[in-house]
C-alpha positions in Angstrom: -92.0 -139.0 -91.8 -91.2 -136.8 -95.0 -88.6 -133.7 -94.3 -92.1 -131.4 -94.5 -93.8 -133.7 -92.0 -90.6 -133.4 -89.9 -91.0 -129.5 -90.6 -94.7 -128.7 -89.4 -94.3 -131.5 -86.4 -91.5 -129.2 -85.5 -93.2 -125.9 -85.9 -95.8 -126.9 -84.1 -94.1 -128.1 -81.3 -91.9 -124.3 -81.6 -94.8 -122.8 -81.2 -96.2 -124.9 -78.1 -93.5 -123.5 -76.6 -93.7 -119.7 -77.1 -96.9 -119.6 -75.8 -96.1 -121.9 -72.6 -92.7 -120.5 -72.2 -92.8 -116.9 -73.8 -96.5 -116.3 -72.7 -97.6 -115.5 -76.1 -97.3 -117.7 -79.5 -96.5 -116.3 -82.8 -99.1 -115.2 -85.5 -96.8 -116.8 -88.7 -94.2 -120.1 -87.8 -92.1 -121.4 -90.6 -89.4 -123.9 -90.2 -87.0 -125.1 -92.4 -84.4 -127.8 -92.0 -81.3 -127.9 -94.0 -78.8 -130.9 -93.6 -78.0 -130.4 -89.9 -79.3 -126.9 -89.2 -83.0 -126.4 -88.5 -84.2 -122.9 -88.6 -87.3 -121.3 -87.7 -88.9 -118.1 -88.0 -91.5 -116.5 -86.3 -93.8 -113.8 -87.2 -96.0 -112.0 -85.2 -94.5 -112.6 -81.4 -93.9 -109.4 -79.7 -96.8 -108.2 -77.6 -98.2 -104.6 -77.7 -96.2 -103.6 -74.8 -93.2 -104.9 -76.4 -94.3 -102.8 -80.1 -94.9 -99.8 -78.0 -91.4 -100.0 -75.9 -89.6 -100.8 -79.4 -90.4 -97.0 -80.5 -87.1 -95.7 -78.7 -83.6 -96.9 -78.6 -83.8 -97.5 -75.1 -86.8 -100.0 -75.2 -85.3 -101.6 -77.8 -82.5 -102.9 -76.2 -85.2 -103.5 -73.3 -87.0 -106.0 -75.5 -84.0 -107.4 -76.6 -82.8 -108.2 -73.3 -86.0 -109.2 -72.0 -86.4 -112.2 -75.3 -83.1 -113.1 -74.6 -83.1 -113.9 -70.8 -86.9 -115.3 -71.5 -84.9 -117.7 -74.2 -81.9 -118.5 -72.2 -83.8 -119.4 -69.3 -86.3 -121.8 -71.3 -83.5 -123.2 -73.7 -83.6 -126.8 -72.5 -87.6 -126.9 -73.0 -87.0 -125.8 -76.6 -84.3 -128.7 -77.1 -86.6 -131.1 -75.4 -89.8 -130.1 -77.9 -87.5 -130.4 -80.9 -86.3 -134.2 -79.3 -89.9 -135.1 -79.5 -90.2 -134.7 -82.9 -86.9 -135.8 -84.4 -84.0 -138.2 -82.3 -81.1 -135.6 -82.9 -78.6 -134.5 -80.3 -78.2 -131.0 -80.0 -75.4 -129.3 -80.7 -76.2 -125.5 -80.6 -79.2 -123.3 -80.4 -79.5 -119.4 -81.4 -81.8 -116.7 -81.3 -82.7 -113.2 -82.0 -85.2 -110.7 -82.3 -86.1 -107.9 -84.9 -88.0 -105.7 -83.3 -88.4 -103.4 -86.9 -89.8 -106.4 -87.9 -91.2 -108.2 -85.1 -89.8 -111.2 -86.4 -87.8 -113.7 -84.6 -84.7 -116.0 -86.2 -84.2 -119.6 -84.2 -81.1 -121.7 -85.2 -80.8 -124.9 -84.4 -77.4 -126.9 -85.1 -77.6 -130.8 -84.2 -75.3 -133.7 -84.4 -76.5 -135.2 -87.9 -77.2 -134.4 -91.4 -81.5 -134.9 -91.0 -82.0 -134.5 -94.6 -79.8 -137.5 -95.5 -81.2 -139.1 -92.8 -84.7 -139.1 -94.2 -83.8 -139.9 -97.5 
């Protein structure tokens, strides 16, 4: 497979599991994979409740919490869809929310350098 093969296998896959995981998928999914890092960002994810709550500090740091927990708790199935796309070991895996934005970062750190990889 090509690095932008690799790339839409993966976003797909991303977004499989925001809408099994997460309950909702995201309108926009880009993904990007640079040496050993693969990041992904998602457009488009928060629900209206989630947009309405985001109007006050408070709800802010409700939504926040909630995506974080929801993301904690599904971690491994994320590292298992990105397995079935690429043979990597997984080193690290981050996330966060904008809720300004309702955009959402994923950072993926594995064990190899995929680009040279491909190449």
């Amino acid at each position: 497979m090509t690095k932008g093969q690799i790339e839409s296998k993966l976003s797909e896959a991303i977004s499989k599991f925001e809408i099994e995981q997460m309950g909702r998928g995201p309108e926009k999914i880009r993904t990007i994979i640079f040496q050993d890092l693969i990041i992904v960002r998602l457009k488009g994810f928060l629900n209206t409740s989630e947009k309405s709550l985001a109007q006050s500090k408070e709800g802010i740091d409700l939504v926040k919490k909630m995506r974080t927990a929801l993301f904690e708790n599904a971690r491994e199935a994320l590292e298992e869809a990105v397995r079935s796309v690429i043979d990597v070991d997984i080193v690290s895996t981050y996330s966060d929310v904008s809720t300004k934005t309702g955009e959402k970062i994923i950072a993926i750190v594995v064990d190899q350098d995929i680009e040279k990889n491909i190449l």
